[in-house]
C-alpha positions as CSV (number, residue, x, y, z in Angstrom):
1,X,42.2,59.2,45.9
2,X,38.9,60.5,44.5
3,X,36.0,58.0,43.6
4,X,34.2,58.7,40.5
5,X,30.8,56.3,41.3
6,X,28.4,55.4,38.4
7,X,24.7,55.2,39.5
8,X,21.2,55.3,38.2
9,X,18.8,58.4,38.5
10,X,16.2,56.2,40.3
11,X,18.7,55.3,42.5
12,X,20.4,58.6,43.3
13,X,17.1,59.8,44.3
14,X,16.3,57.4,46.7
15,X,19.7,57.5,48.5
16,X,18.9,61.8,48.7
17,X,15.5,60.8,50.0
18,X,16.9,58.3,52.5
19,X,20.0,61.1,53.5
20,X,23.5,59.5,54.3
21,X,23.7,57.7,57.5
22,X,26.2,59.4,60.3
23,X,28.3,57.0,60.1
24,X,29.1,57.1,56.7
25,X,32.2,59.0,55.6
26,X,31.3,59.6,51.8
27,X,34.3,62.1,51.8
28,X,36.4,60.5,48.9
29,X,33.8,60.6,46.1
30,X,34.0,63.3,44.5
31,X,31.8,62.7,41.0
32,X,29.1,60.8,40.4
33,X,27.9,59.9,36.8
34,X,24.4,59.7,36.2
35,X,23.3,57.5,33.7
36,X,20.1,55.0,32.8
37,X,17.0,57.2,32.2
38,X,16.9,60.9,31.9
39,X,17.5,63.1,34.6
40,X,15.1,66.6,34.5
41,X,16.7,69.9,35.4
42,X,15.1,69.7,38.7
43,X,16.5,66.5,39.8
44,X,19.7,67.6,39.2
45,X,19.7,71.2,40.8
46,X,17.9,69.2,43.7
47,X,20.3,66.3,43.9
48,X,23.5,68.8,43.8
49,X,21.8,70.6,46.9
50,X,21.9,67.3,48.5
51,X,25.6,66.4,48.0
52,X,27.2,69.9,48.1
53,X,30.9,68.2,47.6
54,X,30.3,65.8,44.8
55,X,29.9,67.1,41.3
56,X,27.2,65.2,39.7
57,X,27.4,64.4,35.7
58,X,24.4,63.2,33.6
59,X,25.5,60.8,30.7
60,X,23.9,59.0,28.0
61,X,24.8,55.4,26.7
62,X,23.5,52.6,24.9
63,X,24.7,48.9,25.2
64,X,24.4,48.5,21.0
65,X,27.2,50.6,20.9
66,X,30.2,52.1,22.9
67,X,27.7,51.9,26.5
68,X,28.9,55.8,26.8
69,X,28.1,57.5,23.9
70,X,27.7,61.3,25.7
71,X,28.9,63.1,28.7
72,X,30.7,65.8,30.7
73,X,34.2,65.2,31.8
74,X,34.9,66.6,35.5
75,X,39.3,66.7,34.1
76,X,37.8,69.3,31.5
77,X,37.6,72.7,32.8
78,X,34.9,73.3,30.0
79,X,33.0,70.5,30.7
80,X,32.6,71.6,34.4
81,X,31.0,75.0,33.2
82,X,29.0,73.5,30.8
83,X,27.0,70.8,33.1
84,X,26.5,73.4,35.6
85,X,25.2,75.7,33.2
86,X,23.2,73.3,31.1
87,X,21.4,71.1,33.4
88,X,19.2,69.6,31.3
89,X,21.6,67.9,29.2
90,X,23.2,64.9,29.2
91,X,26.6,65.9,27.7
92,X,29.0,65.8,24.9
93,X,29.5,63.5,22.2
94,X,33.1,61.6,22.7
95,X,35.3,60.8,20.0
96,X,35.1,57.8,17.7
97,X,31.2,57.8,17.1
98,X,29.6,60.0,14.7
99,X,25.9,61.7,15.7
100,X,23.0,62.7,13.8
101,X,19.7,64.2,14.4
102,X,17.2,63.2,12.1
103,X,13.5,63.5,11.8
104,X,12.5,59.7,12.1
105,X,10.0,59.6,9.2
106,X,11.9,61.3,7.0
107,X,15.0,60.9,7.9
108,X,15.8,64.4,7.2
109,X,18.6,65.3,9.0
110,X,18.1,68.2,11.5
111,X,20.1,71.0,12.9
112,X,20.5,72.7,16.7
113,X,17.5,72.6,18.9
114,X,15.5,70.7,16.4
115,X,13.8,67.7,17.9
116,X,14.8,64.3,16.3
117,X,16.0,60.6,17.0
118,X,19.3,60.4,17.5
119,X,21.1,57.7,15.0
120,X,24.8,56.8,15.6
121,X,27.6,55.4,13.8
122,X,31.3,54.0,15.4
123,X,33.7,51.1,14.6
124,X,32.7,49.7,17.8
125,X,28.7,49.1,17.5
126,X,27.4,46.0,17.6
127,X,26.4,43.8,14.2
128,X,23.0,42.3,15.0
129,X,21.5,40.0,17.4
130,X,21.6,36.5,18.2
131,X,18.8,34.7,16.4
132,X,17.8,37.8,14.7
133,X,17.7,38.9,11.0
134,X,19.2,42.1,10.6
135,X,16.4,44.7,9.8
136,X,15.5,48.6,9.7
137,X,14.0,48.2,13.2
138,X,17.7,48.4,14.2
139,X,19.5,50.1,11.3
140,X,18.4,53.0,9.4
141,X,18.9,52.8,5.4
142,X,22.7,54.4,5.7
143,X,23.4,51.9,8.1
144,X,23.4,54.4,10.8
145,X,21.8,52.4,14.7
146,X,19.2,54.0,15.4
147,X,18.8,55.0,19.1
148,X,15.1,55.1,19.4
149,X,15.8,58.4,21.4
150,X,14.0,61.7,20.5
151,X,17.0,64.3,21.2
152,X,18.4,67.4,20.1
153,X,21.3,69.2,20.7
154,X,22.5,72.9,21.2
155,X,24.8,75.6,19.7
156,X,27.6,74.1,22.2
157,X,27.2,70.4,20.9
158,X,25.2,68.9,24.2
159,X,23.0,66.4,23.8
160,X,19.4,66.7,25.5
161,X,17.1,63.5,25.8
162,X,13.5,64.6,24.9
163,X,11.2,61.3,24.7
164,X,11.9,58.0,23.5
165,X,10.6,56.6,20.4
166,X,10.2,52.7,21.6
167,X,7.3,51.4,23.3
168,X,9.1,49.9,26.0
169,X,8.1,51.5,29.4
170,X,11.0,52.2,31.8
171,X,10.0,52.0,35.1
172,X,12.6,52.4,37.9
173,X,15.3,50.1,36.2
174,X,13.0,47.4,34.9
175,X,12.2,47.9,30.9
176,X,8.1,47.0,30.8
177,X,6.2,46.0,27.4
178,X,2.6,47.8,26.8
179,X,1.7,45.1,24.7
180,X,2.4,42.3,27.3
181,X,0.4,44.3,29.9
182,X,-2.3,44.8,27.1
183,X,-2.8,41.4,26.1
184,X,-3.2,40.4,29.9
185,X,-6.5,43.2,30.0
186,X,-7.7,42.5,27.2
187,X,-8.6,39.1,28.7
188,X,-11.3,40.8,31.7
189,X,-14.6,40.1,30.3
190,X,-15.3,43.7,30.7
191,X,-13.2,45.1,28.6
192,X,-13.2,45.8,24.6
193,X,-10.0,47.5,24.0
194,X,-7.3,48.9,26.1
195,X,-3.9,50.7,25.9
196,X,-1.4,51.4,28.3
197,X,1.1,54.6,28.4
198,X,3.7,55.3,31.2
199,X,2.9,58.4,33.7
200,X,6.1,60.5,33.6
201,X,6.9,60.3,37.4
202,X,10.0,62.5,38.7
203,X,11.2,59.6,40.9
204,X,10.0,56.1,39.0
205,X,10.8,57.2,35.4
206,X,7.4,55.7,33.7
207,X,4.6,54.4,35.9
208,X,2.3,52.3,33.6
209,X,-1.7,53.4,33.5
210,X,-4.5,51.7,31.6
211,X,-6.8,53.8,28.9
212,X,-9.8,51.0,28.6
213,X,-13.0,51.0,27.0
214,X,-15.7,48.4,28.2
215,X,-18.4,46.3,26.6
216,X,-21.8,48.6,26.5
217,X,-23.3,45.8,29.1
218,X,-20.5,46.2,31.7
219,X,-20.5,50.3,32.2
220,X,-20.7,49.5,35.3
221,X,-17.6,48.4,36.1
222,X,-15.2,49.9,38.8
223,X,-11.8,50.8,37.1
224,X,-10.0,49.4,40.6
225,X,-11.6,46.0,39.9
226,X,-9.5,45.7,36.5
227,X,-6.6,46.7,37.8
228,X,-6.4,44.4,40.9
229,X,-7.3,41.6,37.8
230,X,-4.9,42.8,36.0
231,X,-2.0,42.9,39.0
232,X,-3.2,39.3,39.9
233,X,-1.5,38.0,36.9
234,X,1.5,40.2,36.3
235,X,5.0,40.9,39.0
236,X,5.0,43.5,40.8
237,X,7.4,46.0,39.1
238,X,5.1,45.8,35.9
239,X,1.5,46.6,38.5
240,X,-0.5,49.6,37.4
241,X,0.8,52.2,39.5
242,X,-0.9,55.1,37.8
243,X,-4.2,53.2,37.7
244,X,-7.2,52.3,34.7
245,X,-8.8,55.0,33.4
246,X,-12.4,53.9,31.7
247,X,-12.7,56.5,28.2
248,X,-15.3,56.2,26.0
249,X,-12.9,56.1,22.8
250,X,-9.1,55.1,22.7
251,X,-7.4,58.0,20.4
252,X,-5.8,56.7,16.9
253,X,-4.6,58.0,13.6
254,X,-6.7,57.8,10.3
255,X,-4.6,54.3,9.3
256,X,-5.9,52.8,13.2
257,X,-2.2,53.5,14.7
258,X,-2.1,53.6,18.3
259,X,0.2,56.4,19.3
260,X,0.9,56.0,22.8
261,X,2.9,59.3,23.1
262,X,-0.1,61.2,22.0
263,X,-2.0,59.6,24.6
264,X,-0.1,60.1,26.9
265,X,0.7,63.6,26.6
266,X,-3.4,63.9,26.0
267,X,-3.9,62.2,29.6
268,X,-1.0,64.5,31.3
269,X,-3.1,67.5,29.7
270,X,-6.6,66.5,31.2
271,X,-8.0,66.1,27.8
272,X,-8.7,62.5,27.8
């Protein structure tokens, strides 16, 4: 009987780095569903060299709402053309919830291949948190979740995962909070102000790097002494991987907002 085997990307990818052992007869799965972080087009092409007889499908979910929320299905003959031919995405909607893309400031709702968050609405979604007020941060003002995903989607109705909107850092599995690591440098007498961003790595998902600016008397400080201070006091999935990086000025809009995307993006560039 054919095994259809849920896994993460991070996971996936170590397992193809690692190869199957011998021994291992592997024979009887015959899809594997992808799902936990985004998947890039060459991870996927890569990953379905590497297990020739088992079709691999990227998905999307969310625990706020029905956990899988977009996919392919391997018992649709359409499906199986479309996740070969559109490796990039992360599938169709399924019935039940309804999708929007809208621009998250304006809340303008957008059409194919325009870049938005995704906001969703279903009978099964949940109704707030424990301890929690209900609030914008998780509703939008139509009472549509909002996904914190930047997506879009394409004449054919897949769904593509750009960017997410949320500060939390996903590395590997483990979600990781900027601020958290933030407060910790902020506490090295050397340092004035600091901001951490998540390195897009093909393998780890985001690997966390610290923008700092020091005190004028301390210029002389070695970036690798703040970051074995800063690893001291933190576990080890939520180390600096990626490193400090000392800058003369930490980038922000005209209201002081700290927009770690922008950063980051400026960092991947070379320009900061």
């Amino acid at each position: 009987k054919p095994t259809f085997c849920n896994i993460a990307p991070h996971h996936l990818l170590l397992l193809a780095e690692k190869g199957c052992p011998p021994n291992i007869d592997m024979s009887s799965v015959k899809y594997m569903r992808v799902a936990g972080a985004p998947l890039r087009d060459k991870q996927l092409v890569y990953l379905r060299a590497i297990f020739p007889s088992i079709d691999v499908y990227p998905a999307y979910g969310q625990t706020e709402m029905t956990l899988f929320l977009a996919g392919f299905n391997p018992c649709i003959p359409k499906d199986r053309i479309l996740t070969r031919d559109k490796p990039g995405s992360c599938g169709l909607g399924i019935p039940g919830v309804h999708y929007k893309i809208v621009d998250p400031d304006t809340e303008e709702v957008l059409g194919p291949y325009q870049q938005g968050e995704l906001r969703l609405k279903s009978e099964f979604q949940l109704n707030g948190y424990i301890g929690e007020e209900n609030s914008n941060r998780v509703w939008d003002s139509q009472g549509w979740v909002r996904s914190g995903d930047i997506m879009y989607y394409d004449e054919d109705y897949c769904f593509y995962v750009v960017d997410r909107i949320k500060e939390i850092l996903k590395y590997k599995q483990f979600h990781i909070s900027p601020v958290e690591l933030e407060n910790i440098i902020l506490t090295h007498p050397a340092v004035s102000n600091a901001v951490v961003i998540g390195i897009p790595d093909d393998t780890d998902g985001d690997v966390p790097m610290a923008l700092v600016t020091v005190k004028s008397s301390q210029k002389h400080i070695d970036p690798e002494d703040i970051r074995k201070y800063v690893d001291g006091k933190i576990d080890d999935r939520k180390r600096l991987r990626a490193g400090v990086k000392i800058v003369d000025y930490i980038p922000a809009t005209t209201n002081g907002k700290i927009r770690r995307r922008d950063i980051r993006d400026m960092v991947v560039r070379g320009d900061l």
